[in-house]
C-alpha positions in Angstrom: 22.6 4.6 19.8 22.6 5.3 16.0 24.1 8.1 13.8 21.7 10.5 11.9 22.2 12.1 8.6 23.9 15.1 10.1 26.8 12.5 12.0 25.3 13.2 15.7 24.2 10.2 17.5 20.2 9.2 17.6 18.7 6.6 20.5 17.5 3.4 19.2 13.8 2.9 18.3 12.9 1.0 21.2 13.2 2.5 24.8 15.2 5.9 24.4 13.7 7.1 21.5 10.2 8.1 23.0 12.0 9.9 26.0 14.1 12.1 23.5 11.1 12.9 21.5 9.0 14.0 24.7 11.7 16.6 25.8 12.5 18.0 22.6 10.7 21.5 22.6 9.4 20.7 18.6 8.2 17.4 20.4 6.3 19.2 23.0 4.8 21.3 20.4 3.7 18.2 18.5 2.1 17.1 21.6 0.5 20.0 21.9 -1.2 20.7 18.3 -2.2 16.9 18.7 -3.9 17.4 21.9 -5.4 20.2 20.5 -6.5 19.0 17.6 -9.9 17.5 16.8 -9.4 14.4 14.5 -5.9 12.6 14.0 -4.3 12.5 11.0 -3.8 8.4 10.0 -0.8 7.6 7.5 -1.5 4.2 6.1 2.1 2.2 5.2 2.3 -0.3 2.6 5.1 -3.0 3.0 5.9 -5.7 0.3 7.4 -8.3 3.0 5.8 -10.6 6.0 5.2 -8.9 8.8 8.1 -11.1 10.5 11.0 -9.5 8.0 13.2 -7.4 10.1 12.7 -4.7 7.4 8.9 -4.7 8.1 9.2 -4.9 11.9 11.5 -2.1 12.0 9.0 -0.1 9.7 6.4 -1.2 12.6 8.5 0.2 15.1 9.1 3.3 13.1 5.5 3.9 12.6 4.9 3.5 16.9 7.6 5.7 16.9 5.9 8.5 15.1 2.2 8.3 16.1 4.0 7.9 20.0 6.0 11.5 19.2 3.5 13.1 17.5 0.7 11.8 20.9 -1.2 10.3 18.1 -1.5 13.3 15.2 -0.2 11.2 13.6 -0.6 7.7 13.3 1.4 5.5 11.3 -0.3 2.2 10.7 2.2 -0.2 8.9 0.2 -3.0 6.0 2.9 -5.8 5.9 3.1 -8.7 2.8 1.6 -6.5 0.4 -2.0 -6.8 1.3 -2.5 -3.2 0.8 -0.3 -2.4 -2.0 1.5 -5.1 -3.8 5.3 -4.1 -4.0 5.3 -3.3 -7.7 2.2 -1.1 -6.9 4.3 0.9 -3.7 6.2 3.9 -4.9 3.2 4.4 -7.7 0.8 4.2 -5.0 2.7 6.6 -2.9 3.8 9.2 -5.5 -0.1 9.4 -6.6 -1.5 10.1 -3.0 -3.2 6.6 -3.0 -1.0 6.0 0.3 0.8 9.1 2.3 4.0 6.7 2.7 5.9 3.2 2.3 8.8 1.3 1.5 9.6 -0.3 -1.9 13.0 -1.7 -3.1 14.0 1.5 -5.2 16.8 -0.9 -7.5 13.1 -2.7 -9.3 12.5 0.9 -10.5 16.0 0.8 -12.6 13.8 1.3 -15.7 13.0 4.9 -14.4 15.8 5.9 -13.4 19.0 3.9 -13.9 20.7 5.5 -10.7 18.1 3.6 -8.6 20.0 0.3 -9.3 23.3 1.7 -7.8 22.7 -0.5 -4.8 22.6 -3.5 -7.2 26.2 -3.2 -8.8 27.5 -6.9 -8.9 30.4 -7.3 -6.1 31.1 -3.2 -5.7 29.6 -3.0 -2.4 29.8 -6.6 -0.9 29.8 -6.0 2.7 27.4 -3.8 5.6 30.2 -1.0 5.9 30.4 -0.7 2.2 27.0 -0.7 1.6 27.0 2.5 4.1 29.7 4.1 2.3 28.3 3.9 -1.0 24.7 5.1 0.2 26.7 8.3 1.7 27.7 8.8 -1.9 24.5 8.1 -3.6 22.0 9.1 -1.3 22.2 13.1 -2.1 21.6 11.9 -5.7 18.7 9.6 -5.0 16.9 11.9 -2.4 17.2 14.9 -5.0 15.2 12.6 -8.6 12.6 11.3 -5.5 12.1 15.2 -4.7 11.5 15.2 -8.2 8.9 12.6 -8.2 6.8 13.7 -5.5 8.5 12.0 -3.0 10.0 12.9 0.2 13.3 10.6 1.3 12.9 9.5 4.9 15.3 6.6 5.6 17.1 3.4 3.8 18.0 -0.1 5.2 20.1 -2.4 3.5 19.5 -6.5 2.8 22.1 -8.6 4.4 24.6 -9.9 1.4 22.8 -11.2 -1.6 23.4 -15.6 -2.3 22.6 -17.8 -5.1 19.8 -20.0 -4.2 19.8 -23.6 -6.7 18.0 -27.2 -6.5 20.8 -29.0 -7.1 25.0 -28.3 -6.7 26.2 -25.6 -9.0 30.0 -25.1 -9.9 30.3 -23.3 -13.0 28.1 -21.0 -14.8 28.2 -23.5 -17.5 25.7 -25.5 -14.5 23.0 -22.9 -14.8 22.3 -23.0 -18.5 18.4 -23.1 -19.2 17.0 -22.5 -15.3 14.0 -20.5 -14.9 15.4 -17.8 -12.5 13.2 -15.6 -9.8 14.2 -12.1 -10.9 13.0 -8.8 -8.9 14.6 -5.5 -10.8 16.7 -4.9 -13.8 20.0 -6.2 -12.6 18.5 -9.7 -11.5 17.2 -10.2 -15.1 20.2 -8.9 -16.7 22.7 -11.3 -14.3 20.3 -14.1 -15.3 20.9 -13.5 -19.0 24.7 -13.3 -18.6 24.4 -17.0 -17.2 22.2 -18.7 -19.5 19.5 -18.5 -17.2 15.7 -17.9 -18.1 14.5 -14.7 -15.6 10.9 -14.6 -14.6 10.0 -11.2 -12.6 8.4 -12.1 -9.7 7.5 -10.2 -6.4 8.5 -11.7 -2.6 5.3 -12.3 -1.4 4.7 -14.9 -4.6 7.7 -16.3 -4.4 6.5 -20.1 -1.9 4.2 -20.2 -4.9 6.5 -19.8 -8.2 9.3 -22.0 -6.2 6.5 -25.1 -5.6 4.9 -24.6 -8.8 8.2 -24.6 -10.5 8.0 -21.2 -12.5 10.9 -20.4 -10.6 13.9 -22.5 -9.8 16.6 -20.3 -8.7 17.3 -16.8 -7.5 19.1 -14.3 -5.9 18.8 -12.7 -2.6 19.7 -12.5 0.9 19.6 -15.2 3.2 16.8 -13.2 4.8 14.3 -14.1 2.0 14.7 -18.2 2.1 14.2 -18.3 5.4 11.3 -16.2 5.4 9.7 -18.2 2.9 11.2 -21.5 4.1 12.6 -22.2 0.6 14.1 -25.4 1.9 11.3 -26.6 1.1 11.8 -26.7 -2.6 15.4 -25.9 -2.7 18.8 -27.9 -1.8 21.6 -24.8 -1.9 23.3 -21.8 -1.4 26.1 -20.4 -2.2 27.4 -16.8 -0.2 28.5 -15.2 -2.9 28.2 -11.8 -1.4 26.7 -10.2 -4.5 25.7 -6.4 -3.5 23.4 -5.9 -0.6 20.2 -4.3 -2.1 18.3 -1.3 0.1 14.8 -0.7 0.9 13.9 2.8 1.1 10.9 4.7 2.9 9.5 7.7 1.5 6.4 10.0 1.7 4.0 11.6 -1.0 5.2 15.3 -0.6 2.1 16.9 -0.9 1.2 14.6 2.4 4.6 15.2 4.0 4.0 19.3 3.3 0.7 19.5 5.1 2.0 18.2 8.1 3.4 20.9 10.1 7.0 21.4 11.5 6.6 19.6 15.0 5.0 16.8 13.2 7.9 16.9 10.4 10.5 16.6 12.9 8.7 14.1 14.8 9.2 11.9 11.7 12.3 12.8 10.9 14.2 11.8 13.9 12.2 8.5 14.2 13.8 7.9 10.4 17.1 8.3 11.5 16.6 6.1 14.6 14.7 3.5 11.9 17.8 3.8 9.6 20.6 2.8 12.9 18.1 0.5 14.1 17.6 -1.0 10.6 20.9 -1.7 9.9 21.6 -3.4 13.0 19.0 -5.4 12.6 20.0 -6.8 8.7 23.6 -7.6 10.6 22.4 -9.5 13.2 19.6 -11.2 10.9 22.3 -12.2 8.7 24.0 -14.8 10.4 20.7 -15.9 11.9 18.9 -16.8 8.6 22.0 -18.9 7.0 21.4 -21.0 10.0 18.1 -21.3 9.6 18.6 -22.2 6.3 21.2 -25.1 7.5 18.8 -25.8 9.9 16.0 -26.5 7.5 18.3 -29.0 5.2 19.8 -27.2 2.7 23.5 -26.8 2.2 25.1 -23.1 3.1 28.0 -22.5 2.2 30.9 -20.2 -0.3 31.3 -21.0 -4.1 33.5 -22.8 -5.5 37.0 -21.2 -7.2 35.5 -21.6 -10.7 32.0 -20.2 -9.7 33.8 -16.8 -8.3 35.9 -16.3 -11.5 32.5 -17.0 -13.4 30.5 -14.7 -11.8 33.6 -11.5 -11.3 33.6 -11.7 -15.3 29.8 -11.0 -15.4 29.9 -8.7 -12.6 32.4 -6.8 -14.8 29.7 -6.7 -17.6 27.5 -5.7 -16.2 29.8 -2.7 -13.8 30.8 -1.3 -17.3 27.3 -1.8 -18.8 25.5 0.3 -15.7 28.4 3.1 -15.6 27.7 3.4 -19.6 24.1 4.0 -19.2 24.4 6.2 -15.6 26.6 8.4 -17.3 28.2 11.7 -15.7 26.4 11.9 -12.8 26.2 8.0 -11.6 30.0 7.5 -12.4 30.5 10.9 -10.0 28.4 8.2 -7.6 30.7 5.2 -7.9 34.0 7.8 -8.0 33.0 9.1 -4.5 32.3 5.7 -3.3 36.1 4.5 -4.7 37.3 7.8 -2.5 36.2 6.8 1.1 
């Protein structure tokens, strides 16, 4: 079971879910109007990650849940790896009517909007039931400028806890001076800077191709992301640092989401909250399954070293009192409420 945005419990994607949705009287009017209706409605769903990414098969199992609900009104089909949209191109994509809905990684849009990066505040929320807690605060905030940008919120899953990922042993900051460094939003770039690191923005599905090419030779993620990509292959370590842990977020144009009708609406609805318990679940147990995979595949896993913490708390500072200058009133409000649970 999963908990919902209004605290009452939800079943889990797979097995209880349909059942629910088939005795729910809006259900059985969804079933209806889609029986009834001539021609389905088809939703087409963009994704920036392989199709094996827990984030992508949980979007997959979303979108079953839906077009299931709904008897087929409406069918979600899901576009993994960014072969529809690439996932710079998502949230443009989806705010223009060029796709009804997808997922995107809203802290790379931190140049719009600097509250999109509060997910991506070095070592504020370093662990799953922080990461929840600090969503709770945000999420109001977040749901309210997509509103305002054509977008509809529908659910949010966080990455497991972001690592360092290096070619060779680092100890010290003073180690990282001069590496090109895979960057994928504002606060990546900015943490590369701090270091003496050169950033180089580059999307997931290119990242095999930067790493073996060597315009990247470093970055940060979750352990999630160099397993996918079997970065083993090009790297030797890294280092659980427990950064922040980043969210993906799903969301629908709202001129799409408006000419769906009510059944349909909550239809989609309560598969998002299902998606969102299921999701999160599914980064926790990920988590401890990709650092062995990355053992597995050679390279050395493992916590930083006592000068390496104290290195990167002082940048993590920084940049903490440079995102709370430039958030102002209403993402300090964010971070307060955060502080308070």
């Amino acid at each position: 079971m999963g908990i919902n945005r209004n605290g009452t419990e939800v079943p889990n994607l797979q097995g209880e879910t349909t059942m629910r949705l088939a005795t729910t009287p809006l259900a059985i009017a969804a079933t209806v109007l889609g029986a009834a209706t001539a021609q389905a409605e088809k939703w087409d769903m963009p994704l920036a990650y392989a199709a094996t990414n827990f984030h992508s098969e949980n979007a997959a199992v979303f979108a079953e849940c839906v077009t299931n609900g709904t008897e087929g009104a409406l069918e979600i089909v899901t576009h993994p790896s960014g072969s529809l949209f690439k996932g710079n191109e998502i949230k443009r994509a989806v705010q223009t009517g060029q796709a009804p809905i997808g997922e995107r990684l809203l802290s790379a849009h931190q140049n719009e909007n600097i509250l999109f990066g509060v997910d991506s505040i070095p070592f504020l929320a370093t662990s799953f039931d922080d990461s929840v807690m600090l969503w709770q605060a945000a999420q109001p905030t977040i749901e309210r400028i997509l509103d305002e940008q054509n977008l509809v919120y529908l659910y949010s899953v966080p990455w497991p806890p972001q690592g360092l990922y290096f070619k060779q042993p680092v100890d010290s900051v003073a180690d990282m001076q001069g590496i090109k460094f895979r960057s994928y939003n504002n606060a990546t770039a900015r943490m590369a800077e701090l270091m003496g690191m050169l950033p180089v923005q580059i999307e997931a599905a290119e990242l095999s191709q930067a790493l073996a090419t060597g315009v990247a030779e470093s970055f940060i993620s979750s352990g999630a992301t160099g397993y996918d990509r079997k970065v083993w292959e090009h790297l030797t370590h890294f280092y659980e640092v427990d950064a922040w842990l980043p969210r993906n977020s799903v969301f629908v144009n709202k001129d799409a989401w408006n000419a769906l009708d009510e059944a349909a609406q909550a239809v989609v609805r309560e598969c998002a909250d299902a998606a969102d318990a299921e999701g999160l679940q599914r980064a926790k147990d990920y988590t401890q399954f990709t650092l062995d995979g990355l053992a597995e595949g050679g390279m050395e896993v493992g916590p930083p070293g006592d000068q390496l913490v104290e290195d990167l708390r002082a940048v993590g500072a920084t940049m903490t009192e440079e995102w709370l200058s430039s958030a102002g009133d209403e993402g300090r409000a964010i971070v307060d409420a955060f502080n308070a649970l």
